[in-house]
SELO-796671 format. One record per residue (C-alpha): x, y, z; residue number from 0; residue in three letters. Coordinates in steps of 0.2 Angstrom, whole numbers, m for minus. Example, Ala and Ser with C-alpha at 12.3 -4.5 7.8 and 13.67 -1.06 7.14 Angstrom:
2
PT    c1    c2    c3  nr rest
PT    62   m22    39   0  ALA
PT    68    m5    36   1  SER
This chain:
235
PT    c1    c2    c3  nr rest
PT   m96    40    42   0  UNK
PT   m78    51    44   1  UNK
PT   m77    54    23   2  UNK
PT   m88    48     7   3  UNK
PT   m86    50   m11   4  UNK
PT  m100    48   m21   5  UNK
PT  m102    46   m40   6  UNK
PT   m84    56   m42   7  UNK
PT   m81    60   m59   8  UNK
PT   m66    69   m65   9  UNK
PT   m57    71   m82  10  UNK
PT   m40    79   m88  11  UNK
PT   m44    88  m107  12  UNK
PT   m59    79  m109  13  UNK
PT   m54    64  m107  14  UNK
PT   m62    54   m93  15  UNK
PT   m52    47   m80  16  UNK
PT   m63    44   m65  17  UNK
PT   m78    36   m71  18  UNK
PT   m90    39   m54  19  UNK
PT   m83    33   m40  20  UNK
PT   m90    30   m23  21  UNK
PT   m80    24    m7  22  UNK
PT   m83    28    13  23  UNK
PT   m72    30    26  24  UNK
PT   m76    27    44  25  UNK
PT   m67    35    59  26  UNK
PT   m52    24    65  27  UNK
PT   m51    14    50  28  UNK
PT   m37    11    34  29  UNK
PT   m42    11    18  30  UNK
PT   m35     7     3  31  UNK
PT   m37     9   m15  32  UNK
PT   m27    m2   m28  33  UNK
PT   m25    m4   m43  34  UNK
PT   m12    m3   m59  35  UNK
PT    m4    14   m64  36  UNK
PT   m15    24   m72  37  UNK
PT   m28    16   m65  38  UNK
PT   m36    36   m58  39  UNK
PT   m29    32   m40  40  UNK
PT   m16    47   m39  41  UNK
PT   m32    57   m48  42  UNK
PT   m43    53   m36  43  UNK
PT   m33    57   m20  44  UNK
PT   m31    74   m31  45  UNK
PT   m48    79   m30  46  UNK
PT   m51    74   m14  47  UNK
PT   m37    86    m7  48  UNK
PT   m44   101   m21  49  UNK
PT   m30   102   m31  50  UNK
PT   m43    94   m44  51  UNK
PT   m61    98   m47  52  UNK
PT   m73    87   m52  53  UNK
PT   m83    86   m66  54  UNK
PT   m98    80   m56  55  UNK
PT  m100    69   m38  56  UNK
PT   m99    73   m20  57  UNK
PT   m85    74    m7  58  UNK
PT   m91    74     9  59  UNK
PT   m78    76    25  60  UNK
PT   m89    73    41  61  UNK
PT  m105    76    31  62  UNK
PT  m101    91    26  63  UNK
PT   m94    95     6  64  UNK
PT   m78    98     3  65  UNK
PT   m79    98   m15  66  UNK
PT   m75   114   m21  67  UNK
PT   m64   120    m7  68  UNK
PT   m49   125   m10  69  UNK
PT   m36   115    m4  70  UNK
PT   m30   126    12  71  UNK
PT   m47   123    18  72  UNK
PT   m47   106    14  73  UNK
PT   m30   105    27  74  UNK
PT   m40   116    39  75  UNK
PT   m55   106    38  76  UNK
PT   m44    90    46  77  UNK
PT   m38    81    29  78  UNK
PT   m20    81    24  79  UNK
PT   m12    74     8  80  UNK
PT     5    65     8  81  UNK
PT     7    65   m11  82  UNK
PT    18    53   m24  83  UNK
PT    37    56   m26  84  UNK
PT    45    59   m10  85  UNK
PT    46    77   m12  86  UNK
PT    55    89     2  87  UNK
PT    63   106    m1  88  UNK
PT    79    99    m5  89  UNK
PT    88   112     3  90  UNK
PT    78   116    17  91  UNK
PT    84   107    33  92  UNK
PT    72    94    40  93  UNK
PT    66   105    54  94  UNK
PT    61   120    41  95  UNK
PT    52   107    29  96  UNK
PT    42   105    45  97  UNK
PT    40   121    52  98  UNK
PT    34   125    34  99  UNK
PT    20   115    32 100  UNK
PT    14   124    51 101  UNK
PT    15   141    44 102  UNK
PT    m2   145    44 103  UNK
PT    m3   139    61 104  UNK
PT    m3   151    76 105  UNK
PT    m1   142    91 106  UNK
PT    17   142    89 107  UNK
PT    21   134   109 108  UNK
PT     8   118   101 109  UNK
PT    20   118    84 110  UNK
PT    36   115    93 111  UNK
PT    26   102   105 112  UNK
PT    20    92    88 113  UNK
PT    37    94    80 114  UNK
PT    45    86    96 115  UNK
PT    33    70    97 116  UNK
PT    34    70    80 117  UNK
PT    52    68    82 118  UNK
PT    51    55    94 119  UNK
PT    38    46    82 120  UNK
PT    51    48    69 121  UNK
PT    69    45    77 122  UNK
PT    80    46    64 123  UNK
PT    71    64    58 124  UNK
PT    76    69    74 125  UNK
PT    96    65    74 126  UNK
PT    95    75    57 127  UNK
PT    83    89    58 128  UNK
PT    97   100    54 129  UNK
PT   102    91    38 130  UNK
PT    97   100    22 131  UNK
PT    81    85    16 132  UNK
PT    92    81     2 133  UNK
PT   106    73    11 134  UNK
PT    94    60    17 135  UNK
PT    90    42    10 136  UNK
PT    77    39    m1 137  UNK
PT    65    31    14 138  UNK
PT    69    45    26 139  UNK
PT    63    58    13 140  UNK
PT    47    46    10 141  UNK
PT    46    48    30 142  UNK
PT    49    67    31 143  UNK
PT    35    70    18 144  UNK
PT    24    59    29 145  UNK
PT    29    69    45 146  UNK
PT    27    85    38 147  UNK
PT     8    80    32 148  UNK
PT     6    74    52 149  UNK
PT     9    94    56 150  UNK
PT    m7    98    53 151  UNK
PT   m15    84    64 152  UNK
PT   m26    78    52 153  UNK
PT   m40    67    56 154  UNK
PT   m38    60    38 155  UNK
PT   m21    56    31 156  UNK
PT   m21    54    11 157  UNK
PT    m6    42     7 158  UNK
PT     0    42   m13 159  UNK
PT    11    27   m15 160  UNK
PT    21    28     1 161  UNK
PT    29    11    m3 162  UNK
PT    35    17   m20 163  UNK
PT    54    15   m27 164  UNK
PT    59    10    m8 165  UNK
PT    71    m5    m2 166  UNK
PT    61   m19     5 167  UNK
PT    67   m15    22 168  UNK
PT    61     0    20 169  UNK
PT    44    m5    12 170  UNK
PT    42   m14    30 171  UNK
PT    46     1    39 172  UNK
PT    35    10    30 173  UNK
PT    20    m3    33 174  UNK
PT    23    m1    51 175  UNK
PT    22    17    51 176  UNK
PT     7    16    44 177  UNK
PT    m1     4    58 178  UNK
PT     9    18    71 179  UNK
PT     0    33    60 180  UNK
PT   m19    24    63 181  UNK
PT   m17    17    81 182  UNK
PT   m12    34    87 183  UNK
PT   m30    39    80 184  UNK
PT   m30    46    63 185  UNK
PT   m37    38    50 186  UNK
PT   m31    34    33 187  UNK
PT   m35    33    15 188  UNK
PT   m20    23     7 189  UNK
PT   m17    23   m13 190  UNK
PT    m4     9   m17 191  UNK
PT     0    m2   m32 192  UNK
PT     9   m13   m19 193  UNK
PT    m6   m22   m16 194  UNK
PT     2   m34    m5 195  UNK
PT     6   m23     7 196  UNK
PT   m10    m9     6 197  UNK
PT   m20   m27     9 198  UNK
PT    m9   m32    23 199  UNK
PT   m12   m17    33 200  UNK
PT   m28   m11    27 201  UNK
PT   m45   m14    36 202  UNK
PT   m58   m13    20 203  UNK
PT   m52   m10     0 204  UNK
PT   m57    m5   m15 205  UNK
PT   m52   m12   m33 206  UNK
PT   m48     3   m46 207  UNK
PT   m47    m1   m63 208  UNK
PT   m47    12   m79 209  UNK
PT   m58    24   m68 210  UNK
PT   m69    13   m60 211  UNK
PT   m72     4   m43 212  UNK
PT   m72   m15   m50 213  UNK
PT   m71   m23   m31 214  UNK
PT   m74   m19   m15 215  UNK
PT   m74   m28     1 216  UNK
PT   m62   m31    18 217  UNK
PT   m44   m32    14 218  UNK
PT   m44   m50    21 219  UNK
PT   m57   m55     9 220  UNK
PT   m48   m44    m6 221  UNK
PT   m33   m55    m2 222  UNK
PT   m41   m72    m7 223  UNK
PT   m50   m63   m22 224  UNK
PT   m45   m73   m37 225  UNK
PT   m48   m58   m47 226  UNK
PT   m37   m47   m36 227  UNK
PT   m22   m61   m35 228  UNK
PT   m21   m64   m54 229  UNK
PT   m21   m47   m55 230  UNK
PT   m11   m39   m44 231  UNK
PT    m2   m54   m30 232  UNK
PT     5   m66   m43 233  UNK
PT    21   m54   m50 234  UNK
């Protein structure tokens, strides 16, 4: 298995808000974890990447622990995090947002390669890349966020609501790019309270609800769930 969690429990000033979760990952796939706001998704993904510690549990990235890591070696170790809210450097062009999330990296001829393909992954980045990142539109910052988390060719890509405040053309766009993102071989852990859509794309889910994993199963099987369509499917 690429990444497990085990038995993750996490709090915020003692009070608990991941009850001891487990989920598994294998290489190649998407999965997603839904459930309502403040459900302990954002949380979890938090710990994961180590800008959280745990109170107890086990993270495990290619059988090895990453709990306790800081979150630079987390990145190193192949796991990237595109968090919740869209946020570029406003006033840093679209090639510096880049090029910043690189900066640790020292095979500068590899950078500009990854930032060109990138740009090709990502055309309209490209016509802007001198553009300061807040002159774009809502879903081409959503899409320089995600870009920028691609620099550090991840062979996990942590997504926090990638779908959230967007247009619904946009929200298809961003679906697709998720498809893109995981056929071009990276493999993706995807928070979403659009369930519709993490279901859609997703190949297993899991069902998170006030800190604990409620449901679990293929994301085709998840979209039939009564529970998970009274729930989440019938706004």
């Amino acid at each position: 298995m690429l990444f497990e969690v085990r038995n993750l429990k996490v709090s915020y000033k003692g009070a608990e808000v991941l009850g001891g979760i487990s989920l598994g990952i294998e290489k190649g796939e998407i999965v997603t974890l839904i459930g309502s706001n403040g459900a302990g998704k954002t949380t979890a993904l938090r710990a994961i990447s180590g800008l959280k510690s745990p109170d107890a549990g086990e993270i495990r990235f290619k059988e090895k622990r990453i709990d306790g890591m800081s979150p630079a070696e987390i990145v190193k170790m192949g796991i990237s995090h595109v968090p919740q809210g869209r946020w570029p450097f406003p006033y840093m062009s679209v090639l510096e947002n880049m090029k910043l999330r690189a900066y640790r990296r020292t095979d500068k001829k590899q950078v500009e390669r990854d930032i060109r393909d990138l740009f090709e992954q990502f055309p309209v980045l490209g016509k802007r890349q001198g553009q300061q990142a807040r002159t774009l539109s809502g879903g081409e910052q959503q899409m320089l966020v995600i870009a920028r988390g691609l620099m550090s060719s991840p062979e996990l890509l942590l997504m926090d609501e990638p779908s959230l405040g967007l247009a619904p053309a946009m929200v298809r766009e961003i679906r697709n790019i998720v498809l893109d993102i995981n056929q071009r071989g990276t493999s993706v852990l995807l928070v979403e309270q659009n369930a519709q859509l993490a279901l859609k794309v997703a190949h297993r889910g899991y069902v998170l609800e006030t800190g604990n994993i409620v449901l679990q199963g293929a994301a085709r099987e998840l979209l039939q769930s009564g529970q998970v369509k009274r729930a989440y499917l019938s706004k």
